[in-house]
C-alpha atoms as a printed R data frame, in Angstrom:
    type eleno elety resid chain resno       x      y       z
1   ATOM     1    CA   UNK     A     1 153.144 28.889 156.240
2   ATOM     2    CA   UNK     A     2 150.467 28.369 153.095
3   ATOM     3    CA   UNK     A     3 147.584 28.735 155.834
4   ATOM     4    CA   UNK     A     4 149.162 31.697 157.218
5   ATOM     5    CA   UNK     A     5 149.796 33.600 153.942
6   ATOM     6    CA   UNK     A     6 146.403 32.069 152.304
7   ATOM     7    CA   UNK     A     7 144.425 32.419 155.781
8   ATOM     8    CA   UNK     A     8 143.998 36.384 155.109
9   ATOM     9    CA   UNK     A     9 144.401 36.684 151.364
10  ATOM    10    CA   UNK     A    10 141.829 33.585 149.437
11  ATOM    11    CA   UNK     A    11 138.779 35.338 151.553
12  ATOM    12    CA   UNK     A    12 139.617 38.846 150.303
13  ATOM    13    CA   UNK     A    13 140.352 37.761 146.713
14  ATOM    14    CA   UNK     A    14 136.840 35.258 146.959
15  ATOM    15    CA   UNK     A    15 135.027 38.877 148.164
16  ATOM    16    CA   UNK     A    16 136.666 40.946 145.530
17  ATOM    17    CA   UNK     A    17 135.740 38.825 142.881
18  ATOM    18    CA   UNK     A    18 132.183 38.545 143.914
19  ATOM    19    CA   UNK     A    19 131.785 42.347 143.410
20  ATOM    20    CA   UNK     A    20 133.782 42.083 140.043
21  ATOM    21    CA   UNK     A    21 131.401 39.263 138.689
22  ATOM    22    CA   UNK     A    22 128.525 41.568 139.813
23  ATOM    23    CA   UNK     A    23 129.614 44.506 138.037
24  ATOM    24    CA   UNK     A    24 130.375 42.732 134.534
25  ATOM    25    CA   UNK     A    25 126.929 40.571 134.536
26  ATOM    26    CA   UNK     A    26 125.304 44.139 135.296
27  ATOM    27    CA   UNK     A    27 123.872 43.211 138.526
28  ATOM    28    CA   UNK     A    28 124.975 46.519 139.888
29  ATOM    29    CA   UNK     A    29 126.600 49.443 138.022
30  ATOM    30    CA   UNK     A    30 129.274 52.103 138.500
31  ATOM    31    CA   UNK     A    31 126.659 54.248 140.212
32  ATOM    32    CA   UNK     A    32 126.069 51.324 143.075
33  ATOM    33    CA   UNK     A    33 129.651 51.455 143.386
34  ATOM    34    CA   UNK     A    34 129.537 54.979 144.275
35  ATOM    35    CA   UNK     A    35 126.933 54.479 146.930
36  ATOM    36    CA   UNK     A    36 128.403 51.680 148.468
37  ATOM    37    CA   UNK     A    37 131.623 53.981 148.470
38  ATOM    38    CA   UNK     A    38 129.929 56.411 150.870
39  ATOM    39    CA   UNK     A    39 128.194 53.985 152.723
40  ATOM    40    CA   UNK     A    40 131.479 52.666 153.811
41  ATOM    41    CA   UNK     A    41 133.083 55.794 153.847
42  ATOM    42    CA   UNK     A    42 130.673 57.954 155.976
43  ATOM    43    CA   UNK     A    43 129.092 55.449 157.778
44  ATOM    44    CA   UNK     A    44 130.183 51.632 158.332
45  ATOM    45    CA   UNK     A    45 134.020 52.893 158.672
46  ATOM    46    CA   UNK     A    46 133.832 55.804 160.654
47  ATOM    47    CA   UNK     A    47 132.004 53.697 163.367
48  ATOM    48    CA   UNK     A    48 134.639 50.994 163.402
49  ATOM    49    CA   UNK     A    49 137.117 53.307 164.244
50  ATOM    50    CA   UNK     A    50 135.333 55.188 166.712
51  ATOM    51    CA   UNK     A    51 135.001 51.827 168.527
52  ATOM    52    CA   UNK     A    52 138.337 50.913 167.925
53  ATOM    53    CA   UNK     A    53 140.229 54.294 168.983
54  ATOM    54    CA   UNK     A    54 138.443 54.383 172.232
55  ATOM    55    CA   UNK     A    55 139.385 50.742 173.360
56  ATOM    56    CA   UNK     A    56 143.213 51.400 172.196
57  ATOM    57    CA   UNK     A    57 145.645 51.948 174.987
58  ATOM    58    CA   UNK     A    58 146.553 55.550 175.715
59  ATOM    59    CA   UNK     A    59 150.082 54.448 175.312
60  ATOM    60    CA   UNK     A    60 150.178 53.266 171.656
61  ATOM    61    CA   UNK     A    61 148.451 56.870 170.747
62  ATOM    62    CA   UNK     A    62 151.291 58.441 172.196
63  ATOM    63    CA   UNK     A    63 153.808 56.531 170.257
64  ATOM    64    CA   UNK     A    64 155.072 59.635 167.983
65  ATOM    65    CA   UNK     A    65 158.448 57.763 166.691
66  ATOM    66    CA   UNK     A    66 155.316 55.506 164.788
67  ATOM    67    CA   UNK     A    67 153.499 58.781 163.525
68  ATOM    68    CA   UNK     A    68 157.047 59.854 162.345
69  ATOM    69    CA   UNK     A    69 157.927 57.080 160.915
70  ATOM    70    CA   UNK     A    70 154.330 56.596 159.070
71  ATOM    71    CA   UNK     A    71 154.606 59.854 157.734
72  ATOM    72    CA   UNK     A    72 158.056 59.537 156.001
73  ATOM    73    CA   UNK     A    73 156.740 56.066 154.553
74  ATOM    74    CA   UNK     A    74 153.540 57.244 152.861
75  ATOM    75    CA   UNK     A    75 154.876 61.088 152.403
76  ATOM    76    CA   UNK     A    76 158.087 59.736 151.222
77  ATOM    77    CA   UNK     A    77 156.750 57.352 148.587
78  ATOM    78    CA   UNK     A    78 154.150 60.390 147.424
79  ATOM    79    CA   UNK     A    79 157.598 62.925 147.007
80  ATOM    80    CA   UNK     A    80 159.909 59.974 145.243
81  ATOM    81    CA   UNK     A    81 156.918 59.850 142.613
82  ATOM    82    CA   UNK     A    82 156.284 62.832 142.073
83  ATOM    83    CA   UNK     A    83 159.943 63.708 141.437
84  ATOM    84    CA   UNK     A    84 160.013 60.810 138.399
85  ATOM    85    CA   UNK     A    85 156.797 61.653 136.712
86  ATOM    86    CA   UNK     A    86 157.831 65.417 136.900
87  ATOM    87    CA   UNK     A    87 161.242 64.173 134.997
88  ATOM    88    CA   UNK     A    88 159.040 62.009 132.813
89  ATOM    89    CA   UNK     A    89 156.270 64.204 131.778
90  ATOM    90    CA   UNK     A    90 157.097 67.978 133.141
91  ATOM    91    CA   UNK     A    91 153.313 68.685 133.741
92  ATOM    92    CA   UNK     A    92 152.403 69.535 137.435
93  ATOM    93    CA   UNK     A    93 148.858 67.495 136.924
94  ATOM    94    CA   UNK     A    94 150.371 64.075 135.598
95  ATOM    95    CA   UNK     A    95 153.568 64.289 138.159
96  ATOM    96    CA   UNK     A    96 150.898 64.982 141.198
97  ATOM    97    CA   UNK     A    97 148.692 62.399 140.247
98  ATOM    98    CA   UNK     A    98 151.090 60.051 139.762
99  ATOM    99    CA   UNK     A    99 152.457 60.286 143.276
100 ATOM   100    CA   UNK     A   100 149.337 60.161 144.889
101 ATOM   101    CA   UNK     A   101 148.605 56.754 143.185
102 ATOM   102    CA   UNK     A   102 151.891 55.368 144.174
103 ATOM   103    CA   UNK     A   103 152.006 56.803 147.711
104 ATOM   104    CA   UNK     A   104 148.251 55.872 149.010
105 ATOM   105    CA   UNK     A   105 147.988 52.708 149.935
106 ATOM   106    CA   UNK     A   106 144.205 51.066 150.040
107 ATOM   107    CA   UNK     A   107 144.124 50.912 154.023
108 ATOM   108    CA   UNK     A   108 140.278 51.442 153.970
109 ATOM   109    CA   UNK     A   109 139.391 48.747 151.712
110 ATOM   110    CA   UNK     A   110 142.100 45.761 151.533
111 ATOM   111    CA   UNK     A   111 144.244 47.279 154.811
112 ATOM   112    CA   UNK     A   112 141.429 46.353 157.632
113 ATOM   113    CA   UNK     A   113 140.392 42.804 156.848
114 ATOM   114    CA   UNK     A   114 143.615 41.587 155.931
115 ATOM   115    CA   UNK     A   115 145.682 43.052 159.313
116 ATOM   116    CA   UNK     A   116 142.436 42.037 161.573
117 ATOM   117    CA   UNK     A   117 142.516 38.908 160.148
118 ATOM   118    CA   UNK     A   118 146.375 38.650 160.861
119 ATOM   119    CA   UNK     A   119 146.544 40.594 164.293
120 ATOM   120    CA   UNK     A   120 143.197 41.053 165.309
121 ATOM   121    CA   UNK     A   121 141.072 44.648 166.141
122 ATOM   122    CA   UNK     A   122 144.116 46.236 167.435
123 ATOM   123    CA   UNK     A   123 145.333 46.741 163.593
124 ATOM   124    CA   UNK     A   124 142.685 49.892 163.333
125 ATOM   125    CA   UNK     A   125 145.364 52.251 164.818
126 ATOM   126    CA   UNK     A   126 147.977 51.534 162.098
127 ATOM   127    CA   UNK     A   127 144.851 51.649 159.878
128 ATOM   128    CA   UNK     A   128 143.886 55.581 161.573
129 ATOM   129    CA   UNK     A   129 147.447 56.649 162.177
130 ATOM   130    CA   UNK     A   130 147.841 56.029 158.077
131 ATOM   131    CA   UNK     A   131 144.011 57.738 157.067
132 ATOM   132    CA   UNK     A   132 145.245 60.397 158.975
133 ATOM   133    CA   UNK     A   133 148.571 61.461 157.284
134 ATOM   134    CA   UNK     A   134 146.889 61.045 153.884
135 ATOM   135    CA   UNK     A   135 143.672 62.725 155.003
136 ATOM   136    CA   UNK     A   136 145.217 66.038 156.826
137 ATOM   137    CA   UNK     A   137 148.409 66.129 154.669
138 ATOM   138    CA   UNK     A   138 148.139 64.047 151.139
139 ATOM   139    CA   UNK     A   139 144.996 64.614 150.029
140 ATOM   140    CA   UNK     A   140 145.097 68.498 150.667
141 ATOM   141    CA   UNK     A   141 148.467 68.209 148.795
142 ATOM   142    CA   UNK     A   142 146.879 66.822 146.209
143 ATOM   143    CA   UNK     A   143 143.867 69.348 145.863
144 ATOM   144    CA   UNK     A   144 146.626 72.306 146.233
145 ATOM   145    CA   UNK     A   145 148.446 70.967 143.167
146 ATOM   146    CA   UNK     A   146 145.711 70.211 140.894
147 ATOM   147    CA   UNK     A   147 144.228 73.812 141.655
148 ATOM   148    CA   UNK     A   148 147.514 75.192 140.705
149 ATOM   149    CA   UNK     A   149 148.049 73.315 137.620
150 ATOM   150    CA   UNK     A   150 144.398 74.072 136.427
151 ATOM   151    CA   UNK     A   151 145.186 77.703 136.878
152 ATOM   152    CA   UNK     A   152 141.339 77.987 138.564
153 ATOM   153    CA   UNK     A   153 142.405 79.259 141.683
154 ATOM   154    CA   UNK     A   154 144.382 79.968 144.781
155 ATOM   155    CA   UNK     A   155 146.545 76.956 145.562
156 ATOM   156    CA   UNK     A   156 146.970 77.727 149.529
157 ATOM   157    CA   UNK     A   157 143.503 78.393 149.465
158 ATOM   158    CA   UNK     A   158 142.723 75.027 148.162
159 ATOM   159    CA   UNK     A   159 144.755 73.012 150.552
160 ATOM   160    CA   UNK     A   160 142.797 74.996 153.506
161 ATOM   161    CA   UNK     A   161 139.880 74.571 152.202
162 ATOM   162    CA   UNK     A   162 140.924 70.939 151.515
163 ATOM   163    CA   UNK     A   163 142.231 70.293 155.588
164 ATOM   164    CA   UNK     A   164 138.736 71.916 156.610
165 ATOM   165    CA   UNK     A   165 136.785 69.625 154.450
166 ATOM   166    CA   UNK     A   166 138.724 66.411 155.648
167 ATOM   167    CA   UNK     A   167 138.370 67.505 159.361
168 ATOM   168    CA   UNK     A   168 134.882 67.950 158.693
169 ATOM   169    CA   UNK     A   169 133.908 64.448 157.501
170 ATOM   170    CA   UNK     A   170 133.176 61.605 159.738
171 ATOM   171    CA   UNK     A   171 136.037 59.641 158.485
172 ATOM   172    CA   UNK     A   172 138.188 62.182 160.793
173 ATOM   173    CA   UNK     A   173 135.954 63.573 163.391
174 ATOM   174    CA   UNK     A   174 134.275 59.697 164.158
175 ATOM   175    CA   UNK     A   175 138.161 58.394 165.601
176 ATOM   176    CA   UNK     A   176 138.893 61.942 166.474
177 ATOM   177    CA   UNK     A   177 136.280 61.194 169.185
178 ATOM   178    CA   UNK     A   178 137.626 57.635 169.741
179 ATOM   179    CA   UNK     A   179 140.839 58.914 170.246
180 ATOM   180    CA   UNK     A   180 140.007 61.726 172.888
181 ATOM   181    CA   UNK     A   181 137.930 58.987 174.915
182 ATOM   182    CA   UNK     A   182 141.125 56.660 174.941
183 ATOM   183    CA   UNK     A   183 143.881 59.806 176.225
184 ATOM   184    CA   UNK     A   184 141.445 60.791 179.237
185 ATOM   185    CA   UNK     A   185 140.705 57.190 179.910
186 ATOM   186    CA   UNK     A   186 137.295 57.013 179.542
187 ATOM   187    CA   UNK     A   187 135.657 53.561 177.840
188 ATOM   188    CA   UNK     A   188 132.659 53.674 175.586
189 ATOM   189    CA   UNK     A   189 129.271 51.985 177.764
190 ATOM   190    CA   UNK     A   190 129.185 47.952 176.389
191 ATOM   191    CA   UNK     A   191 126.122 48.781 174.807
192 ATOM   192    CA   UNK     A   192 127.389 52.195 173.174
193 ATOM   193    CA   UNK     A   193 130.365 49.793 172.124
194 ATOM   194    CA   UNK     A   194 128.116 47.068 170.729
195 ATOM   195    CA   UNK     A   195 126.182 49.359 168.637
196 ATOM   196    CA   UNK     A   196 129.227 50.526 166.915
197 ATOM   197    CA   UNK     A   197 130.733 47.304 166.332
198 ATOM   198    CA   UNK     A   198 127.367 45.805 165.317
199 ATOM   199    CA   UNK     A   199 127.503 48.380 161.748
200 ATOM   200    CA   UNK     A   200 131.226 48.711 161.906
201 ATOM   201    CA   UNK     A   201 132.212 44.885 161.375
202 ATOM   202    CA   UNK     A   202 130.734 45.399 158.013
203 ATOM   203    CA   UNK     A   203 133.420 47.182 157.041
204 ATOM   204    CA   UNK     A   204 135.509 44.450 155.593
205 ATOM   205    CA   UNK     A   205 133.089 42.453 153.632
206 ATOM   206    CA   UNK     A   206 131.217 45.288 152.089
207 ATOM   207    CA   UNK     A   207 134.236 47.453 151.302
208 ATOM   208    CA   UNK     A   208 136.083 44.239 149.782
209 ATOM   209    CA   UNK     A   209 132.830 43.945 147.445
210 ATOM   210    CA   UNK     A   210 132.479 47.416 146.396
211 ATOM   211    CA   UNK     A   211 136.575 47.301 145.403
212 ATOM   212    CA   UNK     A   212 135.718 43.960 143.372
213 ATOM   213    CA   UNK     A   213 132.714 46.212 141.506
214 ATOM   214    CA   UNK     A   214 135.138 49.326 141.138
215 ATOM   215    CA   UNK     A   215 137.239 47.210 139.223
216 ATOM   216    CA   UNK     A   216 134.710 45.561 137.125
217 ATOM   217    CA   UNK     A   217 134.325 49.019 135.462
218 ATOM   218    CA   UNK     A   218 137.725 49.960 134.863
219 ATOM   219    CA   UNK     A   219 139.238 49.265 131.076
220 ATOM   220    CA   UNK     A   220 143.271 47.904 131.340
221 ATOM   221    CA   UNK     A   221 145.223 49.757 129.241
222 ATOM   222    CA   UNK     A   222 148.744 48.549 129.988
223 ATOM   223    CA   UNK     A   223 151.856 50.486 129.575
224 ATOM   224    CA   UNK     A   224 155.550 51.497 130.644
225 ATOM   225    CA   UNK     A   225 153.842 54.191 133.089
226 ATOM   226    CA   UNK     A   226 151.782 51.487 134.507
227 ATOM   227    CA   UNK     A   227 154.206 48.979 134.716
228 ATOM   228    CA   UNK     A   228 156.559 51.590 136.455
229 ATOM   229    CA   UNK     A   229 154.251 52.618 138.812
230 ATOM   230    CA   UNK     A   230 153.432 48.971 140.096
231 ATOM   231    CA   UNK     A   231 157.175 48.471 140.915
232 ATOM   232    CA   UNK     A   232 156.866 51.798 142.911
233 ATOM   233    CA   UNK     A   233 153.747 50.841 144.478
234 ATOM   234    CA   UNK     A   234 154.397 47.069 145.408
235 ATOM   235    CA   UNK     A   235 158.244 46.960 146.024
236 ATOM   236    CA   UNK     A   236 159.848 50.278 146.329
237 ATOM   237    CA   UNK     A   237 157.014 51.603 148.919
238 ATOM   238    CA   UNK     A   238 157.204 48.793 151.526
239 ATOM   239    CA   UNK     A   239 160.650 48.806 150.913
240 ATOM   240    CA   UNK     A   240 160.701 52.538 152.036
241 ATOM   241    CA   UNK     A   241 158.563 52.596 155.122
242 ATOM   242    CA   UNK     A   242 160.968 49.341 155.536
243 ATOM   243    CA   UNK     A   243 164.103 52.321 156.077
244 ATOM   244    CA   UNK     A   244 161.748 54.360 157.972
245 ATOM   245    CA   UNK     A   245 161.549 51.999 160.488
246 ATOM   246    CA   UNK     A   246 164.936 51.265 160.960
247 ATOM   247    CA   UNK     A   247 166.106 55.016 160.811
248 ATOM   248    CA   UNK     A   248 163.486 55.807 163.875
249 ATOM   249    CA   UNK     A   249 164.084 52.294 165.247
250 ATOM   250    CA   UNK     A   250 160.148 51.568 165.306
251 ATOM   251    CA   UNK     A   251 160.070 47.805 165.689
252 ATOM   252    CA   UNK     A   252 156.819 45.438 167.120
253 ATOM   253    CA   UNK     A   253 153.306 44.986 165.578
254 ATOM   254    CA   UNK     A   254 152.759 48.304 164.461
255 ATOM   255    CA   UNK     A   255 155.701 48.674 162.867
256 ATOM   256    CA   UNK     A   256 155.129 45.151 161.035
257 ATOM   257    CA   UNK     A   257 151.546 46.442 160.400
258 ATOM   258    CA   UNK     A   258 152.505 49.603 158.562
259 ATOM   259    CA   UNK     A   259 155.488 47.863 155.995
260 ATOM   260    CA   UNK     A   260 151.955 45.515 155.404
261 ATOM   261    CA   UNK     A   261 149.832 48.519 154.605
262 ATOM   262    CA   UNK     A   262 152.375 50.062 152.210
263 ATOM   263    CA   UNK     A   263 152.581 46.576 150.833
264 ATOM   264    CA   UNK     A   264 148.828 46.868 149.683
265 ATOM   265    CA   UNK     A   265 148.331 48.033 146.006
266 ATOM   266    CA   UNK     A   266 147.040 51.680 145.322
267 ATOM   267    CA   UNK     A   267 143.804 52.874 146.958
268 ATOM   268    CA   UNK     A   268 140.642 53.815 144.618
269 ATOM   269    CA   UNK     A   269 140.256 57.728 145.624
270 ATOM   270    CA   UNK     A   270 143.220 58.399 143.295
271 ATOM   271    CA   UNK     A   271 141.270 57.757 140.367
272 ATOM   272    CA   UNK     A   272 138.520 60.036 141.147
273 ATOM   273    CA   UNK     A   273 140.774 62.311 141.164
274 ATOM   274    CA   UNK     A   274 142.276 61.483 138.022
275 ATOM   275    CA   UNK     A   275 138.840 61.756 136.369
276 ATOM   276    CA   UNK     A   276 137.677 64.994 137.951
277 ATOM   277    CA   UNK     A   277 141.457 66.332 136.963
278 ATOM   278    CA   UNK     A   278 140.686 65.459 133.370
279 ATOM   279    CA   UNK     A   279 144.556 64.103 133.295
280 ATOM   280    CA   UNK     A   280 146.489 60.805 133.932
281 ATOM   281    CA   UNK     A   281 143.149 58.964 134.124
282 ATOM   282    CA   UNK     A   282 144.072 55.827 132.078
283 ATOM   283    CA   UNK     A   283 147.143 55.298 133.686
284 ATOM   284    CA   UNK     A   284 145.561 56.102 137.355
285 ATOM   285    CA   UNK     A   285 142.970 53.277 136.876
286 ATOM   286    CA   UNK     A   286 144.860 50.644 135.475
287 ATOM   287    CA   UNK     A   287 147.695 50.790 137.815
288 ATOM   288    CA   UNK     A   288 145.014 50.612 140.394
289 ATOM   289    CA   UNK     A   289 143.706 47.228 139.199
290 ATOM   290    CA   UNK     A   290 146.463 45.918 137.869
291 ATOM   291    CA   UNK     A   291 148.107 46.333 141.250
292 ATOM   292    CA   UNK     A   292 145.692 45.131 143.081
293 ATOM   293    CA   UNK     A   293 145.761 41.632 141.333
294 ATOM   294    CA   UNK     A   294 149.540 41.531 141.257
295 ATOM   295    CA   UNK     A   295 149.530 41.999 145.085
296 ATOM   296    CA   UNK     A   296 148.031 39.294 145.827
297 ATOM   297    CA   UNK     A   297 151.414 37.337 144.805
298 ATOM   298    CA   UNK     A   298 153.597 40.652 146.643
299 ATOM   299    CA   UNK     A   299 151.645 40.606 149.748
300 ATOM   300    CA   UNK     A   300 152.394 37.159 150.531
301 ATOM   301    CA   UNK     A   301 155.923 37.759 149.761
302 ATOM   302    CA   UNK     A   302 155.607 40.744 152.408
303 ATOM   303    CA   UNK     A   303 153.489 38.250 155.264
304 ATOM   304    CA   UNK     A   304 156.612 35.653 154.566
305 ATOM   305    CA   UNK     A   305 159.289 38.351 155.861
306 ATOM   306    CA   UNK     A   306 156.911 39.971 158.795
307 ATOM   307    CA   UNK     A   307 156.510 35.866 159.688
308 ATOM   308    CA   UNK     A   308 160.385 35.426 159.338
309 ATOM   309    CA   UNK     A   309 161.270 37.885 161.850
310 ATOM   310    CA   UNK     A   310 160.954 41.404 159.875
311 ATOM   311    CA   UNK     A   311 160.468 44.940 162.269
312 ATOM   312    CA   UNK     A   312 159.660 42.265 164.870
């Protein structure tokens, strides 16, 4: 059981800290951190899942009790935090920003290295099916709310505007493409395949890093906020997509898969948010870090139950 729940987890925390120890001796800088960001983002991960859509059964993409059930998890989580900070603070920016760092998981950066490492390449659909319902429905949320609550403009505006620029980015069109191949049954030539896999099974390692250097940067400032929104994050969230499950009676590997995903701490993009908002920014990037230390002791907690039995 220790190799098991160590197997995945020492290697991520040994990468992480490698980009944290590079950021504080000033090796590299907030700015690298931003590059490597879109590097991973527009380039390195987009292949991976390109490669990995197209090999994935047609089957598993039509699976909609799992898209269901991902989407109550993650949307779920977003709505139940949004609700408290609304009755904590009653300001739309604070409440909106709070849910979305409770409710998005960091699938991109701690998701794919620890579930490949666990179940092997077929873990990128959870991985897509997840990118997908915060991409196309979160993250325009999000942008709709924060446009409101700045007064600056049109909220329905802002979440079309925010769909077409998600749609438009390779993160979404790259396994759009994968995905198409895989429903009419058509596989990717070996060397078309190779060339993919040769930039996308970078992913991991270089994403893990860049995490380790984001964090490097950040300042904690601990408080009840923070400490609320790690219980929300690390034990209420997996907890949820737990019930999801079980109401659409999604059980197997993807259903393990996903409770692991929303058993990850909060994903970096929140904060840039935060900081472009000009609100919650404090809070946003502490629970971030802080959470993503503390899950190391969760997550294991979480691999112990999907080991014992759990969605299987």
């Amino acid at each position: 059981m220790f190799e098991r729940i160590a197997g995945p987890l020492v290697p991520v925390a040994f990468v992480i800290l490698l980009g944290f120890l590079a950021g504080k001796r000033r090796k590299l800088n907030h700015s690298d951190s931003l590059l490597i960001s879109k590097l991973v983002l527009n380039w390195i991960f987009p292949a991976l899942l390109l490669a990995g859509m197209a090999s994935t059964p047609r089957s598993q993409l039509l699976d909609l009790r799992f898209v269901a059930a991902t989407f109550i998890g993650i949307m779920g989580m977003y709505a139940i935090a949004f609700l408290i900070g609304w009755l904590q603070h009653r300001e739309l920016k604070s409440a909106t920003l709070k849910g979305f760092v409770v409710g998005y998981p960091d699938a991109a950066f701690m998701g794919i290295p620890i579930l490949q490492a666990m179940f092997g390449p077929a873990s990128l659909y959870s991985v897509l099916v997840l990118n997908l319902v915060a991409s196309l429905v979160m993250i325009p949320l999000t942008t709709m709310l924060l446009t409101v609550a700045s007064g600056n403009g049109n909220g329905g505006k802002a979440f079309i505007d925010s769909i077409g620029s998600a749609v438009r980015r390779p993160l979404m069109w790259a396994p759009a493409i994968g995905i198409a191949l895989s429903l009419m049954e058509i596989k990717l030539p070996p060397i078309a395949n190779e060339s993919l896999n040769l930039i996308g099974k970078a992913t991991p390692g270089v994403s893990l890093f860049c995490l380790g250097l984001i964090m490097s940067s950040v300042r904690l400032n601990l408080s009840n906020e923070v400490w609320m929104n790690l219980g929300l994050k690390l034990l209420v969230h997996p907890a949820l997509m737990i019930g999801a499950t079980l109401l659409l009676s999604v059980k197997g590997l993807y259903a393990q898969q996903m409770i692991l995903l929303c058993a990850l701490p909060s994903a970096t993009i929140p904060a840039m948010f935060a900081n472009e908002a000009g609100a919650y920014r404090s809070e946003a990037a502490t629970s971030i870090l802080v959470s993503t230390v503390v899950s190391l002791l969760t997550f294991s907690v979480a691999i112990w139950l999907i080991d014992g039995g759990l969605a299987a």
